[in-house]
MARSELO-538930 format. One record per residue (C-alpha): residue in three letters; x, y, z. Coordinates in steps of 0.25 Angstrom, whole numbers, padded with zeros to 4 digits, always signed. Layout:
<atoms>
ALAXYZ/...
</atoms>
This chain:
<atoms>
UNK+0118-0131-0011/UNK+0126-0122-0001/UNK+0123-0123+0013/UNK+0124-0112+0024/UNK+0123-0113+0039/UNK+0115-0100+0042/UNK+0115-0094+0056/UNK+0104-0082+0058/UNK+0108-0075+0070/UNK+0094-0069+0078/UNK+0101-0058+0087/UNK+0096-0046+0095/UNK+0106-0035+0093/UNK+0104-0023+0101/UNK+0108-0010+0093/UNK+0119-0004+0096/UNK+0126-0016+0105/UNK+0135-0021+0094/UNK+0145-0028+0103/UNK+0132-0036+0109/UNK+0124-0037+0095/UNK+0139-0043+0089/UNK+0140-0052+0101/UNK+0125-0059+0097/UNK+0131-0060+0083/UNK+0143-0068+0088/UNK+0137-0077+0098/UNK+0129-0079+0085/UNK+0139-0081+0077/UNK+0146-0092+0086/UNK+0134-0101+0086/UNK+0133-0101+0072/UNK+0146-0103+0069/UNK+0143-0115+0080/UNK+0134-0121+0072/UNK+0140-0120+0059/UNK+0133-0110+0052/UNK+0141-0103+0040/UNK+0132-0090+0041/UNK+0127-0081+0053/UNK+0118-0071+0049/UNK+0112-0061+0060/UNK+0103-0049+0059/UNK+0102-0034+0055/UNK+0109-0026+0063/UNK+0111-0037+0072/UNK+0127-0031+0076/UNK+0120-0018+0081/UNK+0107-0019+0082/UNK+0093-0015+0074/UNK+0089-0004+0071/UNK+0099+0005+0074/UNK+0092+0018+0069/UNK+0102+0031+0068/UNK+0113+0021+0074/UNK+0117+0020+0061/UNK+0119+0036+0060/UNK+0132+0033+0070/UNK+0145+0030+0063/UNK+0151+0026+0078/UNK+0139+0016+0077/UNK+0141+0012+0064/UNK+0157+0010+0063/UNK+0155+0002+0078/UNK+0145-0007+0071/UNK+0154-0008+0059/UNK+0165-0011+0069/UNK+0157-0023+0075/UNK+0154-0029+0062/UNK+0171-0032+0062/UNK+0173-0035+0075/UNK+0162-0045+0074/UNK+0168-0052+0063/UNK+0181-0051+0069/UNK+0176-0058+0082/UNK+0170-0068+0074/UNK+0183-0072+0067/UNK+0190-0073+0080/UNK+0179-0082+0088/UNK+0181-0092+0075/UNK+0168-0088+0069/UNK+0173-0082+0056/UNK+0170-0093+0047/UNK+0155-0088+0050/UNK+0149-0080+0042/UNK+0140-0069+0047/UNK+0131-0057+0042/UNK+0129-0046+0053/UNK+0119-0037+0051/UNK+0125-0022+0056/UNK+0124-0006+0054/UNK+0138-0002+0045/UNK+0145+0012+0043/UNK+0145+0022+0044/UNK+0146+0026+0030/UNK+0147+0038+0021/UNK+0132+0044+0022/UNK+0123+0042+0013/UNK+0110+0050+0011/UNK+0097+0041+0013/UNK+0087+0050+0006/UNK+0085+0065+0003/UNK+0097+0076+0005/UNK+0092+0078+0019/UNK+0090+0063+0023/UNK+0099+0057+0035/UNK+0111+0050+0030/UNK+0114+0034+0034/UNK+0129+0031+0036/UNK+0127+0016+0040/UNK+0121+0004+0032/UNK+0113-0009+0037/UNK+0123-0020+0035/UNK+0125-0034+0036/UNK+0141-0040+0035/UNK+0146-0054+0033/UNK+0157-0058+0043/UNK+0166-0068+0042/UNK+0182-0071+0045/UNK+0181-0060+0054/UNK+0178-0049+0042/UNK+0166-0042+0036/UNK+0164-0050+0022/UNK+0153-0043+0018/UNK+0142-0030+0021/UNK+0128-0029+0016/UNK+0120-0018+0019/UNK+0104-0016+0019/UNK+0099-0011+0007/UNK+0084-0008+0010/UNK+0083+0000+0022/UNK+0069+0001+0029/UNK+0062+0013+0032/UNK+0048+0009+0038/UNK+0043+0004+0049/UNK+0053+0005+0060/UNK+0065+0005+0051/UNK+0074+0018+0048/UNK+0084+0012+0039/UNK+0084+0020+0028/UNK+0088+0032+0039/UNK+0101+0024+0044/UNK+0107+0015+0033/UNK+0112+0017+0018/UNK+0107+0005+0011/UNK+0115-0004+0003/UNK+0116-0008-0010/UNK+0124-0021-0013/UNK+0118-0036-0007/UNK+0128-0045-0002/UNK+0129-0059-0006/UNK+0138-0068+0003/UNK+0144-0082-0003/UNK+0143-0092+0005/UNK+0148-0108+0003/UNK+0144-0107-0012/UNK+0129-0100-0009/UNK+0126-0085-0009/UNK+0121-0077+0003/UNK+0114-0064-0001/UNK+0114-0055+0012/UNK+0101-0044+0016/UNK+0097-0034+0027/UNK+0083-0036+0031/UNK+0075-0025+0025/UNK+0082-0031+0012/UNK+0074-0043+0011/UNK+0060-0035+0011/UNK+0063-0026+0000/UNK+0061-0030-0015/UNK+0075-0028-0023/UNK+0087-0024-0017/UNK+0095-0034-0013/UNK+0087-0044-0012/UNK+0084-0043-0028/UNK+0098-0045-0027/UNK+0098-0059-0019/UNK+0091-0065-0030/UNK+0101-0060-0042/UNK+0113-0065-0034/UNK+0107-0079-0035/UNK+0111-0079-0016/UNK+0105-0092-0011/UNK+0103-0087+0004/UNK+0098-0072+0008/UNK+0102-0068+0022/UNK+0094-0058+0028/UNK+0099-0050+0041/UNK+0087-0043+0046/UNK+0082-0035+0059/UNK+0068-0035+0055/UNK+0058-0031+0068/UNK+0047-0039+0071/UNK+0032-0034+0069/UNK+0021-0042+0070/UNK+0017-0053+0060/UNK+0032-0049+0054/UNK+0033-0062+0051/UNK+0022-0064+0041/UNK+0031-0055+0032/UNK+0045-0056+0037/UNK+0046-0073+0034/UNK+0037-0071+0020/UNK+0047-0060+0017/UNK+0060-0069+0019/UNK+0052-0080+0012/UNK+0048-0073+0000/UNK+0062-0068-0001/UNK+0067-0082-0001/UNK+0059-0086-0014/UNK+0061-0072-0020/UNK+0077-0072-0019/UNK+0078-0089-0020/UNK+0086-0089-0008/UNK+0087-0094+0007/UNK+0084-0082+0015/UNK+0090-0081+0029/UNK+0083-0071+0037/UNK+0090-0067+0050/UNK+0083-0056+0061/UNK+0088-0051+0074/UNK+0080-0051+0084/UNK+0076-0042+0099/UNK+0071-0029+0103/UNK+0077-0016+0100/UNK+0069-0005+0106/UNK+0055-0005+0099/UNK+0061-0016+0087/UNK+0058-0031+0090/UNK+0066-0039+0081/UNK+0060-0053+0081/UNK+0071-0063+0074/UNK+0063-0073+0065/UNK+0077-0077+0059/UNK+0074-0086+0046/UNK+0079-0094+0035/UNK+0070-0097+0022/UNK+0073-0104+0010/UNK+0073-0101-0004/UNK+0058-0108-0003/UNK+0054-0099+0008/UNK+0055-0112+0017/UNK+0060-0107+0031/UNK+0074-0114+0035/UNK+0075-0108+0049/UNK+0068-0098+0058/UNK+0073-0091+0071/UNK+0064-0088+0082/UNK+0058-0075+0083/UNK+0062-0065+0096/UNK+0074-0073+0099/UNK+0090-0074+0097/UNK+0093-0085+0087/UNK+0104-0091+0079/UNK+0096-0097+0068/UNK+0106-0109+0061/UNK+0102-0113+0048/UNK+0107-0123+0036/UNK+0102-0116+0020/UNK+0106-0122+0008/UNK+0109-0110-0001/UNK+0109-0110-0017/UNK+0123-0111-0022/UNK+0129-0098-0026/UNK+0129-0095-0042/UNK+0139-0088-0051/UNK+0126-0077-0055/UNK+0132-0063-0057/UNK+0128-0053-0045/UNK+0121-0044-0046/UNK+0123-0029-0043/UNK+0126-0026-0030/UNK+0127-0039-0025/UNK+0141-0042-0018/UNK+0144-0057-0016/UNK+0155-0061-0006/UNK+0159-0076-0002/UNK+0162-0083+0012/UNK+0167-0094+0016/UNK+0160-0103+0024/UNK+0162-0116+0029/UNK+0154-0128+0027/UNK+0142-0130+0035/UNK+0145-0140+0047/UNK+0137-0148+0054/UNK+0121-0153+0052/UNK+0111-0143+0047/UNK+0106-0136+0059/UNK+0091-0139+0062/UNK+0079-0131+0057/UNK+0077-0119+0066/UNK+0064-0113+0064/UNK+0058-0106+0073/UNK+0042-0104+0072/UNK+0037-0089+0076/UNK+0028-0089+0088/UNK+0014-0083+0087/UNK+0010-0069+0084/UNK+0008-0067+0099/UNK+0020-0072+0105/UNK+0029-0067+0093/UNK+0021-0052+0096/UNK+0026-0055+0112/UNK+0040-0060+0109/UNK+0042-0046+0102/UNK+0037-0039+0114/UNK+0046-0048+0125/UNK+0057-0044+0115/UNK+0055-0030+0113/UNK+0054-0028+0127/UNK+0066-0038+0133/UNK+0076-0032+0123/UNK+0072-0017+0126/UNK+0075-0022+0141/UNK+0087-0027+0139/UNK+0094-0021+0128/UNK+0090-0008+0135/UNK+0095-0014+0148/UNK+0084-0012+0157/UNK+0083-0021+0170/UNK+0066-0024+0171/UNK+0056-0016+0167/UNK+0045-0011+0174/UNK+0029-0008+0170/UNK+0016-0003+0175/UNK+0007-0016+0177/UNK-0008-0009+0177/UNK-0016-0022+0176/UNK-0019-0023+0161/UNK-0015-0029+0150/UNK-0003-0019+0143/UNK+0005-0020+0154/UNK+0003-0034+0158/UNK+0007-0037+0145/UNK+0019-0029+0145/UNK+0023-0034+0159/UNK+0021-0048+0153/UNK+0030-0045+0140/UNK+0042-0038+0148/UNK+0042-0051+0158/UNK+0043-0059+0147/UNK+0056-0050+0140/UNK+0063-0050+0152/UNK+0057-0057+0165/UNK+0046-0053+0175/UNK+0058-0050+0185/UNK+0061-0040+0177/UNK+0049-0032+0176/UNK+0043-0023+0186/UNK+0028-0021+0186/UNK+0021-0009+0192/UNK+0005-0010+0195/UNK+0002+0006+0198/UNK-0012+0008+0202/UNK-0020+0020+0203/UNK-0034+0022+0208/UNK-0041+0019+0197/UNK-0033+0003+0194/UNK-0042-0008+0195/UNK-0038-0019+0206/UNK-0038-0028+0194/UNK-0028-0020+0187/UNK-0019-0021+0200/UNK-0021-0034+0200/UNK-0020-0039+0186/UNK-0004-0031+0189/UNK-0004-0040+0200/UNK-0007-0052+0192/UNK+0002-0049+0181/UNK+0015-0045+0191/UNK+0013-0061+0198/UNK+0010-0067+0184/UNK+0023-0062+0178/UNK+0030-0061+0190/UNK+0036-0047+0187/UNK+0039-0037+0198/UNK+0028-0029+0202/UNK+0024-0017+0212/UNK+0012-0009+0215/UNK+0015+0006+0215/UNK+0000+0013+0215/UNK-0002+0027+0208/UNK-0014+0033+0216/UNK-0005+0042+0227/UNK+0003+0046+0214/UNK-0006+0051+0205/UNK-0017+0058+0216/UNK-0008+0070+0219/UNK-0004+0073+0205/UNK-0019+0072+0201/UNK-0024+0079+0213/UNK-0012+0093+0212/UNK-0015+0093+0196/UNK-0031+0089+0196/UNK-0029+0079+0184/UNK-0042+0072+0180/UNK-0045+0065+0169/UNK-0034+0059+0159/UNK-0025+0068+0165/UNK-0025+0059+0178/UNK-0027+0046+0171/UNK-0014+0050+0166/UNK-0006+0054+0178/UNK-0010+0040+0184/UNK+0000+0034+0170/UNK+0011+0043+0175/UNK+0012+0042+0188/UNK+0013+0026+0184/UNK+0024+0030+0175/UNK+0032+0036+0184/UNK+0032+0026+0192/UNK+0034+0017+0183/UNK+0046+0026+0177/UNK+0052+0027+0193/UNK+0053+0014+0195/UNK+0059+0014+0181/UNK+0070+0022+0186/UNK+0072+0017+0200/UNK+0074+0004+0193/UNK+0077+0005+0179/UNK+0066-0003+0173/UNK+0060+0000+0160/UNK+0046+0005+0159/UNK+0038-0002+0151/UNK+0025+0004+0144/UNK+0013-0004+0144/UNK+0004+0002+0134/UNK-0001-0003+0119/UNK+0000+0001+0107/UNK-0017+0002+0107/UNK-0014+0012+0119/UNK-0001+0019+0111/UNK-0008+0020+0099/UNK-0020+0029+0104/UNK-0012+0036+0116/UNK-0018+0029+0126/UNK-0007+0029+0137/UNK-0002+0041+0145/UNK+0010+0048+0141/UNK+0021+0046+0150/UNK+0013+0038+0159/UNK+0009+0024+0154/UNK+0017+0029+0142/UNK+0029+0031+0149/UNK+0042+0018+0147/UNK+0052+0013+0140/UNK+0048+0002+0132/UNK+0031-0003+0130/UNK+0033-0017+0126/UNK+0018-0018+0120/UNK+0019-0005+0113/UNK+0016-0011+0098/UNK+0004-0020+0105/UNK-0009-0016+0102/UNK-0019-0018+0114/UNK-0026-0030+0108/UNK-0013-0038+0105/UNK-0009-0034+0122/UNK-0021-0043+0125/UNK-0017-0053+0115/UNK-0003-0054+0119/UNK-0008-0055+0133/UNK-0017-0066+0130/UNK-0005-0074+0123/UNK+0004-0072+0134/UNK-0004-0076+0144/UNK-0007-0090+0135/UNK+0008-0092+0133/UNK+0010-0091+0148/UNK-0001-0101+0150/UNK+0003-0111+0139/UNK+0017-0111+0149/UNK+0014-0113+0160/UNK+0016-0100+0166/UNK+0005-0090+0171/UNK+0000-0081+0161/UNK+0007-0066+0163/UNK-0006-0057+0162/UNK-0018-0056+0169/UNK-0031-0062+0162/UNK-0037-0049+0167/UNK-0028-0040+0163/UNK-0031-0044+0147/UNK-0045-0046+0150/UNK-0048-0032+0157/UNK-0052-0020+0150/UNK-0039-0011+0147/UNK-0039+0001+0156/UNK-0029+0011+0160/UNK-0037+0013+0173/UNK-0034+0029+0174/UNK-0047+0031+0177/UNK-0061+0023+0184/UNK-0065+0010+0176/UNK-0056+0016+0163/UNK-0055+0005+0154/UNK-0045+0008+0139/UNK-0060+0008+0131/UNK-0065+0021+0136/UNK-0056+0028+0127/UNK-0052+0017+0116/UNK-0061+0009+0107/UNK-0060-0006+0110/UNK-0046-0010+0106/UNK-0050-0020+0095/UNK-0054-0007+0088/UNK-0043+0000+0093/UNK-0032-0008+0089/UNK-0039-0010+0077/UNK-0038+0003+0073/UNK-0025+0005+0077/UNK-0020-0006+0069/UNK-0025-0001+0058/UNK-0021+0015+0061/UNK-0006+0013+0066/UNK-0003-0001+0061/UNK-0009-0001+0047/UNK-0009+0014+0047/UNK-0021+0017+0041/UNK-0029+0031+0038/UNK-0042+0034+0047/UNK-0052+0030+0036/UNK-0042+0016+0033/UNK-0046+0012+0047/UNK-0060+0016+0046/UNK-0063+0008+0034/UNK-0057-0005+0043/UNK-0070-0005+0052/UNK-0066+0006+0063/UNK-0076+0015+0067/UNK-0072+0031+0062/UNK-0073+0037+0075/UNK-0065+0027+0083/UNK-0053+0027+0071/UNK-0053+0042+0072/UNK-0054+0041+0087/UNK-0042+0032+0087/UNK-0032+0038+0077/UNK-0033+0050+0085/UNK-0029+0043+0096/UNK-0016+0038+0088/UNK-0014+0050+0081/UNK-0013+0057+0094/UNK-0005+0046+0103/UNK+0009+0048+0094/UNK+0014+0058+0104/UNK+0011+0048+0113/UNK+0018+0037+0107/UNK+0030+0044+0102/UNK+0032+0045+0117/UNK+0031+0029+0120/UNK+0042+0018+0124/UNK+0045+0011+0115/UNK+0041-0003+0112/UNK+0043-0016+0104/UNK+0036-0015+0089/UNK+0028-0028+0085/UNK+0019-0021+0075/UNK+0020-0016+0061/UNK+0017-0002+0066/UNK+0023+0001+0082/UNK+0023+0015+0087/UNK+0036+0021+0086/UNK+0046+0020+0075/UNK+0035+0012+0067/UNK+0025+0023+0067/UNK+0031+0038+0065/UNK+0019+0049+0065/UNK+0018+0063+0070/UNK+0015+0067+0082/UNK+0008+0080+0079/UNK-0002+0077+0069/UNK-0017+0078+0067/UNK-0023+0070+0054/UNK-0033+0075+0046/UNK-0047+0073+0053/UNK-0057+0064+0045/
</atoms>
């Protein structure tokens, strides 16, 4: 049987950058041609970065990428890498526009593609058939889809070639895969993470192995891109759904790998099916050892994302630190200890800003948290701020509870400006879902870091970081007493977050089902809620969007985030029961 020497490149492109992203593609290129591999395979998008949403409406765009799929081959050739073969996966066009739906739909000029380089040409183009339209995809807005799969020769075995969303579908192409008679099916993907995404993802790729007879070569890219966290996974199953090689998961990787492939048959192609044969030399040197990497647990895969989202939106984004208000509890401790971890306590500023009504445990639970992480910390109190404005405007009530966020806003956002940190938001998706936060004062940042993480899964994750510190050594980031405290946004005398909010193992529970599983009132009665408290907090939600259509962004780990996941009215009013 034919054998290949696979290399599945795991790189975090950042849109737009395509001198950089190529760069990543090269260095990858150069270590596998170093360890012999007769293949390199990198991920959607990988030359310029995923998603690039209405990117793909400019032709200067489009021609520059186009332009970069050439230059790199080029460079390639030149550096002695042309024997190499390598699929890239890139944005193409522009071309003729072609209507996507009715007569006064948007047109898309561009197409999802991967090419094969080699000998410092373009051998061959594939572009994505299936284009999703769900969740937090808008492909079927951007792309045209194509219609032809590509199937590359390679030392006697055949290589059929795929774009992510290509593999999930039923048909298609991958009808096709199994009628060409391929031996190896190379799928580039940009696939986010989401929680439990594995428990479909690896079934998918397996299945699809026994269903098309095949070796399946599954290859991701992996980083943050604003509110995206893509997690790598890279992975190679045989044709028994045995896996051969795994990457690690929230890391750059260069994933090397020896398959023995099915020799190639003289069946007739199908329709739409375009074969076209490399050279490729033979495969030098012993086998290469297994690489496969075992996916950390639930907890530490949910943190990893969150570290992730945050370091990449730091760094591609060019920010020097960040800073955040340190009130004591347990949101922003967590969100301190996850942005020391993305890019280092010294580079994160921690402001404790009490008023009259915070807790010498609250002041102290900061304090606690700035020595145990080491971060920079300073004390600026609010009481002389707030007095005169409450005082000339005779606030009372929610009114001055609200004051109290946004003078800690402003001085968050000052010290934002004098030193050009970026200001992180501390709150929960708990407290996004029903509104509780204060517009433009607690609300107010550029990125939330814990924005997809339900109150209950803070304190978990708090828990597990804590035992991870302990396990090393090291001294556990958060306070005990900052998770085993009452929540409280101490606005007020002895204010604790229950006094407006059902316990929140009812309250995430009813969210859950309401946002993430999107159920109608009745649906989440008939799961054991109490009537009034559903109706209590669907009005909650239903009235918060304004809110939240306002919010930083923050890194998606769920099936069902706020923002591009989740698209509702803000003027609307439901039927009353």
């Amino acid at each position: 049987m034919p054998r290949l020497r696979l290399a599945l490149g795991q790189t975090n492109p950042m849109v737009g950058d395509l001198a950089a992203n190529s760069q990543q593609i090269f260095e990858a290129a150069r270590r596998a041609s170093r360890q012999g591999a007769d293949l390199l395979a990198v991920g959607e998008m990988a030359l310029s970065g995923y998603p690039i949403e209405d990117l793909a409406s400019r032709p200067s765009f489009l021609l520059a990428a186009h332009e970069a799929v050439d230059h790199l081959a080029k460079r390639l050739q030149d550096a002695g890498l042309g024997d190499l073969i390598v699929v890239v996966g890139h944005p193409d066009g522009p071309f003729e526009p072609r209507p996507i739906g009715t007569s006064n739909a948007p047109t898309a000029i561009a197409q999802n593609r991967a090419s094969v380089l080699q000998h410092g040409h373009v051998k061959a183009r594939y572009a994505k058939h299936h284009l999703p339209n769900y969740s937090v995809f808008d492909e079927y807005r951007n792309f045209i889809p194509g219609d032809e799969l590509l199937v590359l020769r390679i030392k006697g075995a055949d290589v059929a070639v795929i774009i992510c969303e290509d593999l999930w579908r039923d048909g298609g192409p991958l009808a096709r895969v199994l009628e060409a008679d391929a031996g190896l099916l190379l799928v580039i993907n940009a696939s986010p993470f989401e929680r439990d995404k594995d428990d479909e993802r690896l079934p998918l790729v397996t299945r699809r192995a026994l269903e098309t007879d095949t070796t399946v070569a599954y290859v991701n890219i992996v980083g943050g891109q604003d509110d995206l966290v893509f997690d790598g996974d890279s992975v190679v199953v045989d044709g028994t759904g045995g896996i051969l090689a795994r990457a690690p998961q929230f890391a750059e990787h260069l994933l090397v790998v020896d398959v023995e492939i099915a020799e190639a048959t003289a069946v007739a192609l199908p329709d739409n099916v375009r074969r076209v044969e490399l050279e490729a030399a033979p495969v030098a040197g012993p086998a290469p050892a297994a690489d496969i990497a075992v996916p950390p647990d639930d907890r530490a895969q949910l943190w990893n994302a969150l570290v992730l989202g945050l370091r990449d939106y730091v760094l591609k984004n060019r920010f020097p630190s960040v800073i955040l208000g340190l009130s004591g509890g347990i949101d922003s401790a967590v969100c301190a200890a996850i942005a020391a971890d993305a890019i280092g306590a010294h580079r994160v500023w921690g402001v404790s800003m009490p008023s009259r009504y915070s807790s010498d445990h609250s002041r102290s639970d900061a304090d606690d948290l700035a020595d145990n992480i080491g971060l920079n910390y300073s004390v600026e109190p609010i009481a002389d701020l707030v007095l005169p404005i409450e005082t000339q405007l005779r606030l009372t009530g929610t009114a001055a509870e609200n004051v109290q966020a946004r003078i800690r806003a402003i001085i968050l956002m000052g010290l934002s400006n004098l030193d050009g940190h970026l200001v992180l938001t501390t709150g929960n998706k708990t407290e996004l879902s029903v509104g509780y936060s204060t517009i433009y004062g607690d609300s107010a940042g550029g990125f939330a870091p814990i924005k997809d993480v339900p109150k209950l899964l803070v304190w978990e994750l708090a828990r597990w970081r804590n035992a991870v510190a302990v396990a090393r050594g090291e001294v556990p980031p958060i306070p005990q007493s900052s998770i085993s405290k009452p929540p409280s946004a101490e606005l007020r005398p002895d204010q604790t977050d229950q006094d407006s909010l059902p316990p929140y193992e009812m309250l995430d529970g009813i969210l859950d089902a309401c946002i993430t599983r999107a159920l109608g009132r009745e649906d989440v009665i008939a799961l054991g809620f109490d009537e009034d408290t559903v109706d209590i907090v669907t009005t909650l939600v239903d009235r918060s969007e304004w809110k939240r259509r306002q919010g930083a962004i923050g890194p998606k780990i769920s099936g069902m985030a706020f923002g591009r996941d989740r698209r509702l009215p803000i003027t609307y009013r439901p039927s009353t029961p």
